[in-house]
C-alpha positions as CSV (number, residue, x, y, z in Angstrom):
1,X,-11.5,15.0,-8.6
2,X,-11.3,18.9,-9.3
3,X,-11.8,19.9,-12.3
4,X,-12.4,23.5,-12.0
5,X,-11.3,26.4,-9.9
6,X,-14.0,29.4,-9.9
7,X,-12.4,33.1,-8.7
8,X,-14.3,35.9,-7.7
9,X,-12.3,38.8,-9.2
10,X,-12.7,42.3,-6.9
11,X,-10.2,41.3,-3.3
12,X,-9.7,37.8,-4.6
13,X,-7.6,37.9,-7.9
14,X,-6.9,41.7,-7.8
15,X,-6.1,43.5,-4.4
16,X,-8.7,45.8,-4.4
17,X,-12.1,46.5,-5.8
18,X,-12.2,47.9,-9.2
19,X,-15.5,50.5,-9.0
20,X,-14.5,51.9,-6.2
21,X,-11.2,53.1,-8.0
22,X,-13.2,53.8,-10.9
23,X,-15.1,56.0,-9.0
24,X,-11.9,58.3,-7.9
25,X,-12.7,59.4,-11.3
26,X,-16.0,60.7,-10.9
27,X,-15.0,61.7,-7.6
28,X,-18.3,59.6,-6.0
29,X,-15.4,57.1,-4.7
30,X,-17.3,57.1,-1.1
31,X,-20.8,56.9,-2.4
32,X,-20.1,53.9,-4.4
33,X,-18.1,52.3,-1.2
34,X,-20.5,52.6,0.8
35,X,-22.8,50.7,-1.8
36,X,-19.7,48.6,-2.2
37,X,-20.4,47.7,1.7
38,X,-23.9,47.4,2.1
39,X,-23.9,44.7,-1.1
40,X,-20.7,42.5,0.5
41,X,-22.6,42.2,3.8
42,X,-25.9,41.1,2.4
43,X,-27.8,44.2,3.2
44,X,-29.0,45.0,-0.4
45,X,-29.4,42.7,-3.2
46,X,-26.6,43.0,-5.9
47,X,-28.5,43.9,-9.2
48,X,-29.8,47.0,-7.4
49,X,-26.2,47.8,-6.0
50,X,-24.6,47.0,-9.5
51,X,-27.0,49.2,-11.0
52,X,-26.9,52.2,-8.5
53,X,-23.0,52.3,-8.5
54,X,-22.8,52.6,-12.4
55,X,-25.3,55.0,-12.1
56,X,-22.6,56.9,-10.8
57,X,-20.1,56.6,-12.8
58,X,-22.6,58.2,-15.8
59,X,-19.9,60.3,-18.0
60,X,-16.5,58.6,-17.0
61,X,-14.4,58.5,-20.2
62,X,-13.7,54.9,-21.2
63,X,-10.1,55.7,-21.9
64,X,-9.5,56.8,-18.1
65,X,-11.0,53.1,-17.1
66,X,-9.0,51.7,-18.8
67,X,-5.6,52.9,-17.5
68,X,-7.3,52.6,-13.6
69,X,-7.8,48.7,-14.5
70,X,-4.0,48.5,-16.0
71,X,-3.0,49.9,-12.6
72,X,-5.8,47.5,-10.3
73,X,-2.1,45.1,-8.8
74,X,-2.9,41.3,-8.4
75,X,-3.4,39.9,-5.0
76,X,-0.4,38.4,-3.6
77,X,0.2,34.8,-5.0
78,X,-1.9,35.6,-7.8
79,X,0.6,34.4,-10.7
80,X,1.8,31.4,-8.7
81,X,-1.7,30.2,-8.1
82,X,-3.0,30.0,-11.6
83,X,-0.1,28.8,-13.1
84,X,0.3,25.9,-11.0
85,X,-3.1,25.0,-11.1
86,X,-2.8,25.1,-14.5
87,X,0.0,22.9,-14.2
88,X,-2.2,20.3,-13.1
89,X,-4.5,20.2,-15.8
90,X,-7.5,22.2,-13.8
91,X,-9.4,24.6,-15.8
92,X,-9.3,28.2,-14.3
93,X,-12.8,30.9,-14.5
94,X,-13.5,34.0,-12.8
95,X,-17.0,34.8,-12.7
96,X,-17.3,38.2,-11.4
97,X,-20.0,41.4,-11.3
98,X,-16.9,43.1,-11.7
99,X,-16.8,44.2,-15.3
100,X,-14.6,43.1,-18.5
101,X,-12.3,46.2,-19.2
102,X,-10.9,44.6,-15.7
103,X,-11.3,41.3,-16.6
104,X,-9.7,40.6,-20.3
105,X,-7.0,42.1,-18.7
106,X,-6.4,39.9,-15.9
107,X,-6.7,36.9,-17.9
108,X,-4.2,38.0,-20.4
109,X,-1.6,38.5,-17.4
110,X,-2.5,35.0,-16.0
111,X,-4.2,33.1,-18.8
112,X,-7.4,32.5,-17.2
113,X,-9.3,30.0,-19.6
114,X,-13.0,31.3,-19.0
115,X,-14.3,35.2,-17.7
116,X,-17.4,35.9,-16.7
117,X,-17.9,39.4,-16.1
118,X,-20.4,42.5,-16.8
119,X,-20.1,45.5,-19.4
120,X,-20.7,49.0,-19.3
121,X,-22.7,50.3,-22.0
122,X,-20.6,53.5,-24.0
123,X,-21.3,55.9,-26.0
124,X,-19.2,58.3,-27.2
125,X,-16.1,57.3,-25.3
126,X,-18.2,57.7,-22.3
127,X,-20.4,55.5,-20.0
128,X,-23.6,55.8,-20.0
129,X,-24.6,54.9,-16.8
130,X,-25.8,51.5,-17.9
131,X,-24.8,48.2,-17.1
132,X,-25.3,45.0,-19.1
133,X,-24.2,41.1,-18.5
134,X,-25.3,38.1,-17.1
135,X,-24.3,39.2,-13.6
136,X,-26.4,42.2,-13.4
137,X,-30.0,40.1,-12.6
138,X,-28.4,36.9,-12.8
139,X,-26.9,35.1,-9.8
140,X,-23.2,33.4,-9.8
141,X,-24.4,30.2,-9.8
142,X,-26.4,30.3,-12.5
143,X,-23.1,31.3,-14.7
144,X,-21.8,28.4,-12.6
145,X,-24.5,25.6,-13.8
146,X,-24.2,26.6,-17.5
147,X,-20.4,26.6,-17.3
148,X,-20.4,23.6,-15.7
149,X,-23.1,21.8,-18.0
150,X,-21.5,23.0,-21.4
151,X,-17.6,21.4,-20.1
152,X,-19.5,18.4,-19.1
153,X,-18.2,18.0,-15.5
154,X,-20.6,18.5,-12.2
155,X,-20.4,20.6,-9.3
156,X,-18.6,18.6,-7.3
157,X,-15.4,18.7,-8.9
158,X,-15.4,22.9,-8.8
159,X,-13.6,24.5,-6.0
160,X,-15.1,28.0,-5.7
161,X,-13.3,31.0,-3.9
162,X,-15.0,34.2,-3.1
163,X,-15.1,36.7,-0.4
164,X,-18.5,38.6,-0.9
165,X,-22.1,37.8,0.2
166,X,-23.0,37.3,-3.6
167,X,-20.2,34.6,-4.0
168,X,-22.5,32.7,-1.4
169,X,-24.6,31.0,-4.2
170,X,-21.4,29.2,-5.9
171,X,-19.5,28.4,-2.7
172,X,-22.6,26.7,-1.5
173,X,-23.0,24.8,-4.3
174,X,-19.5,24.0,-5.1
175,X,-17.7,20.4,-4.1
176,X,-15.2,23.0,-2.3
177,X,-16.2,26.4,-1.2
178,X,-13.6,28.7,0.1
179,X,-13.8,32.1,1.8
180,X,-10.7,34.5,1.0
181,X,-10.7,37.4,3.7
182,X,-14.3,36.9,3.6
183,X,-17.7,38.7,5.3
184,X,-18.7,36.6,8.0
185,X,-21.6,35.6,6.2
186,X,-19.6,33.8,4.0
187,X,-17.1,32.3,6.5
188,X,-20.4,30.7,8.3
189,X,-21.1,28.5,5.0
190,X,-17.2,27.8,3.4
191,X,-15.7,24.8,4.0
192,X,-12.2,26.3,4.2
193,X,-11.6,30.2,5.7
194,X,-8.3,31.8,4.3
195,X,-7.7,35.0,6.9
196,X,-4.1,36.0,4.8
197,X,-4.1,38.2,1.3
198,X,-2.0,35.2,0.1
199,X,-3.5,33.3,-2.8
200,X,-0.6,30.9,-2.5
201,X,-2.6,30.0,0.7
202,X,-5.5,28.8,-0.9
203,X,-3.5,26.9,-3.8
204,X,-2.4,24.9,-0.9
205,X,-6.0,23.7,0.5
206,X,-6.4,23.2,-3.2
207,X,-3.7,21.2,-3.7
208,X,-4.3,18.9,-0.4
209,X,-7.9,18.6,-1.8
210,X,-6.3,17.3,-5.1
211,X,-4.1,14.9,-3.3
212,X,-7.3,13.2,-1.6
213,X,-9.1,13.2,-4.3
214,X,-7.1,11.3,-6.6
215,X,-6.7,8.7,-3.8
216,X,-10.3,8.5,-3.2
217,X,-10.7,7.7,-7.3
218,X,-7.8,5.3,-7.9
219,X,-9.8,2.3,-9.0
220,X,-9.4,-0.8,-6.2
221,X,-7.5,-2.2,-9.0
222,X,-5.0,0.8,-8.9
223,X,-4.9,0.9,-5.3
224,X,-3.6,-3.1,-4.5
225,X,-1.4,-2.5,-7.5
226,X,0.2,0.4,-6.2
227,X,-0.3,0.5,-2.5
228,X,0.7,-3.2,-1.8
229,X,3.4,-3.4,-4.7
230,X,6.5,-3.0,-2.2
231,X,4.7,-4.7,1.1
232,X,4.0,-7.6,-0.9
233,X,7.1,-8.1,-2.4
234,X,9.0,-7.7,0.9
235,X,6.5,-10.1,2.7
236,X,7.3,-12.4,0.1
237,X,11.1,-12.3,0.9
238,X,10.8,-12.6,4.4
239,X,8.6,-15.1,3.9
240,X,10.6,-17.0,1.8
241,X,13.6,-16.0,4.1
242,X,12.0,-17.2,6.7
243,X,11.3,-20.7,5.1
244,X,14.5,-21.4,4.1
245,X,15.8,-20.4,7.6
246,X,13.7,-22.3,9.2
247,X,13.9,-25.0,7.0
248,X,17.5,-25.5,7.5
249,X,17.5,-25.3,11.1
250,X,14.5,-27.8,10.7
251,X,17.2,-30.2,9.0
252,X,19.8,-29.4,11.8
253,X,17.5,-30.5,14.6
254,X,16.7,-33.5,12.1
255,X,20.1,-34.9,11.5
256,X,21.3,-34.2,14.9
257,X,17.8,-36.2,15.8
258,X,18.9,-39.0,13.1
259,X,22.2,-39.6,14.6
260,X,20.7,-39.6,18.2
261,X,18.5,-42.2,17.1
262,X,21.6,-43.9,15.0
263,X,23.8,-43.6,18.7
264,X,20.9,-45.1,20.4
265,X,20.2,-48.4,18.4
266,X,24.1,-49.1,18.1
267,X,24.1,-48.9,22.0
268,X,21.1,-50.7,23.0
269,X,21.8,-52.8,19.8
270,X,25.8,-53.4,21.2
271,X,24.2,-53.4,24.9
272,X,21.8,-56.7,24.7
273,X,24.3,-58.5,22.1
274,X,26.8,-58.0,25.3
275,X,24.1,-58.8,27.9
276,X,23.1,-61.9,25.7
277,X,26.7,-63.3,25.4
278,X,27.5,-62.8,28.7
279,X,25.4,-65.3,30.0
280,X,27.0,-67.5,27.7
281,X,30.8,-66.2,29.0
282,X,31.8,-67.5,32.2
283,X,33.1,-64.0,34.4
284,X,36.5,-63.2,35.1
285,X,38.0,-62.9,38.9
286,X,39.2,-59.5,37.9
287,X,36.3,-57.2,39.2
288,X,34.6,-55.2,36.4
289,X,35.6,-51.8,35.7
290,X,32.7,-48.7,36.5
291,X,30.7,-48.4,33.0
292,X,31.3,-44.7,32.1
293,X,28.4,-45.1,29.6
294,X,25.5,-45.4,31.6
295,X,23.5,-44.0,34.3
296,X,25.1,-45.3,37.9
297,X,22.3,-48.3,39.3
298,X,21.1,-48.1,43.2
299,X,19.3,-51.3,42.2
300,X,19.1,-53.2,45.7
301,X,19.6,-57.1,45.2
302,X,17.2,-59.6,46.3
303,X,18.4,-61.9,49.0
304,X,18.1,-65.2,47.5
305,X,19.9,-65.8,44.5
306,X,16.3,-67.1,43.3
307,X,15.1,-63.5,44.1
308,X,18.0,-62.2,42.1
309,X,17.0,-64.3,38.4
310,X,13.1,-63.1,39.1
311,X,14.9,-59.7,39.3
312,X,16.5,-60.4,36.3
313,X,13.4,-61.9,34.2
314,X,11.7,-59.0,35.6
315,X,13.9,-56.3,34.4
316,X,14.7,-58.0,31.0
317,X,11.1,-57.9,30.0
318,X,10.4,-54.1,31.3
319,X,13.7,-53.2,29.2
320,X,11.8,-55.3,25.8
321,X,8.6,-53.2,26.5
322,X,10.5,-49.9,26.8
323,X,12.7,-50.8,23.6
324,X,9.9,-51.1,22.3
325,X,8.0,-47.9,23.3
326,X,11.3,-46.2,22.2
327,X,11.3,-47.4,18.6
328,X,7.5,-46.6,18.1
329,X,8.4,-42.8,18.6
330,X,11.5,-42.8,16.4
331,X,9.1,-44.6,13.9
332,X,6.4,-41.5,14.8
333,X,9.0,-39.1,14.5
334,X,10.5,-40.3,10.9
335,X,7.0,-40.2,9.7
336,X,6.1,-36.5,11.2
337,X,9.8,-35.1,9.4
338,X,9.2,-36.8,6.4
339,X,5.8,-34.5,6.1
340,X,7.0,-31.5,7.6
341,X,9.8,-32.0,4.8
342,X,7.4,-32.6,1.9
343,X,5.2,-29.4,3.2
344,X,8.2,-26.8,3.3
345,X,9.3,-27.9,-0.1
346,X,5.4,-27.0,-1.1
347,X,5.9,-24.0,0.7
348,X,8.5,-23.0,-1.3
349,X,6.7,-23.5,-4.8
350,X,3.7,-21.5,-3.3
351,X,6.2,-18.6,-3.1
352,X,7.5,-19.0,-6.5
353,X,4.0,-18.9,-8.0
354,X,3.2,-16.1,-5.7
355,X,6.5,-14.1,-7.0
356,X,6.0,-15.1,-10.4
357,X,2.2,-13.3,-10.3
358,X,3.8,-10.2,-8.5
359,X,6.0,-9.9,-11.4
360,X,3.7,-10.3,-13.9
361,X,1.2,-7.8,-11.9
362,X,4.1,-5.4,-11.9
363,X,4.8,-5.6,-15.4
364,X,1.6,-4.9,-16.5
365,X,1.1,-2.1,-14.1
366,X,4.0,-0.4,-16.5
367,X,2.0,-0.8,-19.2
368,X,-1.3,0.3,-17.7
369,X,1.1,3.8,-16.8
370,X,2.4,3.9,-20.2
371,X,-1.3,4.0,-21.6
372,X,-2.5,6.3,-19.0
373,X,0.0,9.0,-19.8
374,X,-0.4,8.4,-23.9
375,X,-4.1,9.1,-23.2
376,X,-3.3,11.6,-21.0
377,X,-1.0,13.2,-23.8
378,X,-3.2,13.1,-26.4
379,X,-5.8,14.9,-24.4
380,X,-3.9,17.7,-23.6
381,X,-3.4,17.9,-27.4
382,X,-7.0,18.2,-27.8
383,X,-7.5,20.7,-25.5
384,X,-4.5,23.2,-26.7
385,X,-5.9,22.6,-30.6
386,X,-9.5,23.7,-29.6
387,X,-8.2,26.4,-27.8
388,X,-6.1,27.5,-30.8
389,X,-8.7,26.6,-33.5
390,X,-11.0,29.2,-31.5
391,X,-13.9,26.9,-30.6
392,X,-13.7,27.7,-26.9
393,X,-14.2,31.5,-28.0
394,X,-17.1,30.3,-30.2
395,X,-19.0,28.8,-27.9
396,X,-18.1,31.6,-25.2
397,X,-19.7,34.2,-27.9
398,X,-22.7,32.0,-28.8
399,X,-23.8,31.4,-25.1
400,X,-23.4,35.3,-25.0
401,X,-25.8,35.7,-27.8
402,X,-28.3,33.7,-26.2
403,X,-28.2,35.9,-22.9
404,X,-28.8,39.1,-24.5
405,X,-31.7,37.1,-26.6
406,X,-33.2,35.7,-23.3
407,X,-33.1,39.2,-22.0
408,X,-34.5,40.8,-24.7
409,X,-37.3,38.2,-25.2
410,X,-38.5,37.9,-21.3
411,X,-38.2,41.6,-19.9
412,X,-39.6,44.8,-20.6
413,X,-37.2,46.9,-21.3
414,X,-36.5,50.9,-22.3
415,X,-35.8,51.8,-25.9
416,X,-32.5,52.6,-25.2
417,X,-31.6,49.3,-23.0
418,X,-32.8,47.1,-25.4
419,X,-31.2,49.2,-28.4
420,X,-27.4,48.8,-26.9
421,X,-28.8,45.2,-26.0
422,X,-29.4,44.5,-29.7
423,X,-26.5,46.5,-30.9
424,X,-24.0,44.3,-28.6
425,X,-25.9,40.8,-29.7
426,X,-24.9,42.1,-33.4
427,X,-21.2,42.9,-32.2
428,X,-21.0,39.6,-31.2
429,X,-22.6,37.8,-34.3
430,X,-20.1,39.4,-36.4
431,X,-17.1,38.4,-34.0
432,X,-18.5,35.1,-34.1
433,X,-18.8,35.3,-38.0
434,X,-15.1,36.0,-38.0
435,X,-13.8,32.7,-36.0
436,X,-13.4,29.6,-39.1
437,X,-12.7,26.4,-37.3
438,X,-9.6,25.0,-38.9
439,X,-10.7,21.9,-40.6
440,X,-7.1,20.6,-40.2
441,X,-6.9,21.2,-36.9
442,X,-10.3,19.4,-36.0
443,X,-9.3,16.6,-38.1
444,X,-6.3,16.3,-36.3
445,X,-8.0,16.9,-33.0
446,X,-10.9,13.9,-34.4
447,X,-7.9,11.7,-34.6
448,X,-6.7,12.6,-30.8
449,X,-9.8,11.6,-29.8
450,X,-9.8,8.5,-31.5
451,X,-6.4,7.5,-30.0
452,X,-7.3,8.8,-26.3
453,X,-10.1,6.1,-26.2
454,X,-8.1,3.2,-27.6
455,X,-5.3,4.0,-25.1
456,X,-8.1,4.6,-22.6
457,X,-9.4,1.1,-23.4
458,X,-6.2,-0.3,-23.1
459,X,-5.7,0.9,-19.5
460,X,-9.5,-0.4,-18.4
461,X,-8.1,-3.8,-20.0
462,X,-4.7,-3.9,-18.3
463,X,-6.2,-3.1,-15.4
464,X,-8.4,-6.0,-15.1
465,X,-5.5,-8.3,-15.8
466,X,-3.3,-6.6,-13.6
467,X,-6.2,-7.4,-11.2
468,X,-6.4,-10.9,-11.9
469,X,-2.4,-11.3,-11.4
470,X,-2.9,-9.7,-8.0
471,X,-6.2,-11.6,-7.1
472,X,-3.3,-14.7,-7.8
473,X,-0.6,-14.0,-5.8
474,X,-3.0,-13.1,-2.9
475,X,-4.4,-17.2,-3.6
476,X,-0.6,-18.4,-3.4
477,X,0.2,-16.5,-0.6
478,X,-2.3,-17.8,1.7
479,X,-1.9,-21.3,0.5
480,X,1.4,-20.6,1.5
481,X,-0.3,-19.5,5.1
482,X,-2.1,-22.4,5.4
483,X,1.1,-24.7,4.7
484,X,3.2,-22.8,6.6
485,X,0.8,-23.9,9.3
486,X,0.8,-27.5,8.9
487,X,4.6,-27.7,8.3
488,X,4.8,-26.3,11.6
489,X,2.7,-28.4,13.2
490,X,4.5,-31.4,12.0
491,X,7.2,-30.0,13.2
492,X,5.6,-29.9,16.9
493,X,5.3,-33.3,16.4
494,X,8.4,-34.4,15.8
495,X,10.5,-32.5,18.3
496,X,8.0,-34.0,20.6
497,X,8.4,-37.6,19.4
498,X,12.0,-37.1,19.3
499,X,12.0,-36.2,22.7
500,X,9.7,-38.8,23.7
501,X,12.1,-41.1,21.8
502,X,15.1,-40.2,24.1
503,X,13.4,-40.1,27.5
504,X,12.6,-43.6,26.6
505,X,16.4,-44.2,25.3
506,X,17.5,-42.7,28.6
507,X,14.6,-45.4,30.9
508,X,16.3,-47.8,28.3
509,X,20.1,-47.2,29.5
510,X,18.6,-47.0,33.3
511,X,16.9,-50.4,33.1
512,X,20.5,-51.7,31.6
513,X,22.5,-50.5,34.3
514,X,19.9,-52.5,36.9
515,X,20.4,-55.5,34.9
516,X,24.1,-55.4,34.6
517,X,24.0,-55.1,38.7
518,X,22.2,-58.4,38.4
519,X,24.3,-59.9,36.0
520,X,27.3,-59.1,38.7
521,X,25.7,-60.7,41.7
522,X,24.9,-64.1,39.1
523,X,28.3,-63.8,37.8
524,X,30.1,-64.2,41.0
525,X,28.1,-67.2,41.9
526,X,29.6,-69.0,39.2
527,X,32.6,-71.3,39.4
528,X,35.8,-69.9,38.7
529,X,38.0,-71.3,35.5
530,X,41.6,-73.1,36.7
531,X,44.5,-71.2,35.6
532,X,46.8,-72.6,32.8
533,X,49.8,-73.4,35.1
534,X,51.8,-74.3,31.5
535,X,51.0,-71.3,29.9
536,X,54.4,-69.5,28.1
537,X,55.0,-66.4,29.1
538,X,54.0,-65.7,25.1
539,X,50.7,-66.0,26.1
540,X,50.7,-64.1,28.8
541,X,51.7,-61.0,26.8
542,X,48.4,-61.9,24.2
543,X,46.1,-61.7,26.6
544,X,47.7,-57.7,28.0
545,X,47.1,-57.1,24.1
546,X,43.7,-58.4,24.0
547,X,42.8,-56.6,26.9
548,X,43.7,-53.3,26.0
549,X,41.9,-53.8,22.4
550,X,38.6,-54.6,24.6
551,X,39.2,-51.4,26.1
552,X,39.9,-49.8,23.0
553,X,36.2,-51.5,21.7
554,X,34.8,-49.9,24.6
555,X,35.9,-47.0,24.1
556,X,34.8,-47.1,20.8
557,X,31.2,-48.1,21.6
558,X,30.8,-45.4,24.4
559,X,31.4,-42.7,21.8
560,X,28.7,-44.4,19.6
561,X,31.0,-46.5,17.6
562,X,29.7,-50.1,16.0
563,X,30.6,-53.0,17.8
564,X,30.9,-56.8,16.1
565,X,30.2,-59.7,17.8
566,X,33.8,-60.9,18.1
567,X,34.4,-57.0,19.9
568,X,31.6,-58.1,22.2
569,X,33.1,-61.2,23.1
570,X,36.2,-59.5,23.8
571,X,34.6,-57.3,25.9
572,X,33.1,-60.3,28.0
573,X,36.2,-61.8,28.2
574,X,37.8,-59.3,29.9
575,X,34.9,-58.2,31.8
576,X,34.9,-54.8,30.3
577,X,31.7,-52.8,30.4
């Protein structure tokens, strides 16, 4: 996560650098260029290049500086860059061997948080040729470290930009390094090369780098939460769609199945009733009529009317055995629906439980946002009351102080370096004596920090429960693989015992057809009955009647209609069917 941008100041934030249009003053504007150069490409080390420039510039009035470093125009993009960044809540420094007349006025224009610059040393109005500052002897990266250590973040999460050979310390050690119409010696070692004089160019590998970032430190937590929130909740309505689809064209094959199965036991129950009183019923002379309800038989007769009753014991037991076979599958396939039925009703309470737990994932996932942004709120709070209660500037002088200290205590220095080294570590102790903390304000701030960690607590709590919810639904979802599976594989088995069950129906209805040829051939063997001579012409007309009922009853039964025993015996009478 970036925390920290770091600018070089001379071609980065300004366009241009600032001693060589100090020098136009001193008219030494080439001789300091050309030291300029040599220092950029790494041919001369910077303290001795710092040092020899100023040299130069030995009785420049202070006053004319200062109007050259009003006039010094911001690179391109300059404004946009650090206000956006600020924006996002990332700290902005410059750390520059530029020096502060340049500086503090740069980050007034853009409110820069931190500078880190060098001074001239004045006397009288006018330079003396001297240069002080942490930048003179001391490399960026070392401003970098303590910067770093004192706002308690690392170096990963800085993003440094620089263009010069002694900006190659901080972009090396920097999480991001990028070179801005760099040297090629800096080029070799950035991660990211920016050719235009468009800051608005690096914002944008700055901002790409924040956009990775914060999805590489979402928690896991975060991540399913956020990530899955909408996939999950559609694969759960498809997934229940598909269910309840399913499940009713599941119970459209069913009762169509059922009143198969119904059709088929009427018939073959109708069909041996028929078979078994007509053995009883002596045939009619009247030939039978062609049954349109079964298969048409190519049975071939035997040739002894002994053969023919073998023929028929034969076929009577095949057509018991195939009955038989017949019902075993409905019986299979009533058993296989029944589960299939009592697993897609399971399946659908899965799916509830699974909703139910992305609801209550969701839910808390508002509340873990809610937190997040009080926190968030609160710590921006802090920051803007420390800034106004003038600790940042404390610290900032203090660390400053201890420079000039270090300085004075390690080196051997001329009387008059370590006088104006002395003199500016008292300038600053009185500035420092000057800034009163605001013992409201760092009440107040106390209390911010107080309510940032409860709220903070609250969204490492959340989380975990949101967690758990998610870790739930995942458990109900694949139990609701797993029966999805086995419903369907009931299923298999009862479209297969349902088909099983008719092939057998349809063996059934061939059989039948063999044994009603049979049934003809014994018939006709049989004496006929005497006609009634006295019969009224009354009765006559009840027997049309009757005989157009049977075929009404026949009718009936062919379209799967129940048939009495009395129908049957009408039928047998009449020799219909």
């Amino acid at each position: 996560m970036i925390k920290l941008v770091v600018f070089d100041l001379d071609n980065v934030i300004i366009d241009g650098e600032a001693i060589d249009e100090i020098g136009k003053l001193a008219n030494v504007e080439e001789d300091i260029a050309a030291i300029t150069e040599k220092a950029m490409q790494g041919e001369i080390d910077f303290e001795t290049s710092i040092k020899d420039r100023v040299q130069l510039l030995e009785g420049t009035s202070i006053e004319d500086v200062e109007k050259v470093a009003d006039d010094l125009p911001l690179m391109p993009g300059a404004c946009k860059t650090i206000k956006c960044l600020k924006d996002k809540d990332v700290d902005v420094a410059i750390i520059s061997g530029s020096f502060d007349v340049v500086a503090d006025k740069v980050k007034d224009k853009l409110g820069v948080d931190t500078v880190y610059t060098n001074s001239f040393t004045v006397e009288d109005g006018k330079l003396t040729g001297e240069v002080t500052g942490p930048l003179v002897s001391g490399t960026k990266l070392d401003v970098l470290k303590d910067h770093v250590e004192e706002a308690g973040i690392t170096l990963d999460e800085v993003v440094a930009v620089g263009d010069g050979a002694n900006d190659i310390s901080m972009i090396e050690a920097a999480g991001c390094g990028i070179a801005f119409n760099a040297k090629d010696s800096v080029k070799e070692i950035a991660d990211v090369v920016v050719e235009e004089k468009d800051l608005c160019k690096v914002l944008c590998e700055i901002l790409n780098q924040l956009t990775t970032d914060d999805a590489e430190t979402e928690t896991v937590e975060e991540v399913a939460q956020e990530a899955e929130a909408e996939e999950v909740a559609e694969e759960a309505e498809a997934v229940e769609e598909e269910a309840v689809e399913e499940s009713e064209a599941e119970e459209e094959v069913a009762e169509e199945a059922e009143a198969v199965e119904e059709e088929a036991a009427e018939e073959s129950e109708a069909e041996e009733k028929a078979e078994a009183e007509e053995a009883k019923e002596e045939p009619k002379s009247k030939p039978k009529k062609a049954d349109k309800g079964l298969p048409e038989s190519n049975f071939v007769l035997a040739d002894t009317m002994e053969g023919v009753r073998k023929q028929k014991d034969e076929k009577e037991a095949e057509i018991s055995k195939v009955a038989e076979e017949r019902e075993e599958y409905n019986k299979i396939a009533k058993e296989q629906r029944k589960i299939r039925d009592e697993l897609n009703a399971s399946l659908k309470e899965n799916l509830n439980k699974a909703i139910e737990y992305r609801n209550e994932r969701n839910e808390i996932n508002k509340q873990v946002e809610e937190a997040k942004k009080a926190r968030n709120e609160a710590n921006n709070k802090i920051k803007s009351l420390e800034w106004s209660s003038g600790k940042r500037d404390k610290i900032k002088i203090e660390n400053e102080i201890k420079k000039i200290d270090k300085i004075i205590e390690t080196r051997v220095l001329d009387i008059k370096k370590e006088n104006q080294l002395v003199k500016n570590a008292n300038d600053l102790r009185k500035q420092l004596m000057e800034i009163h903390e605001d013992e409201t304000v760092k009440s107040e701030a106390q209390e911010l920090k107080k309510l940032s960690e409860e709220e903070h607590e609250k969204v490492i709590t959340l989380s975990e429960q949101a967690q758990a919810a998610h870790e739930e639904m995942l458990t109900y979802f694949r139990k609701t693989d797993d029966i999805r599976t086995a419903a369907d594989e009931a299923h298999k088995k009862f479209i297969e015992a349902r088909k099983n069950a008719s092939a057998k129906h349809e063996e059934f209805k061939a059989i039948l057809s063999d044994i009603h040829v049979i049934n003809k051939k014994l018939g006709s063997n049989k004496p006929k009955k005497r006609k009634n001579d006295n019969k009224s012409s009354g009765g006559s007309n009840k027997n049309r009647e009757e005989k157009e009922r049977a075929e009404e009853i026949f009718a009936k039964f062919k379209q799967g209609g129940k048939v009495s025993t009395e129908e049957i015996l009408l039928l047998q009478k009449y020799n219909i069917g």
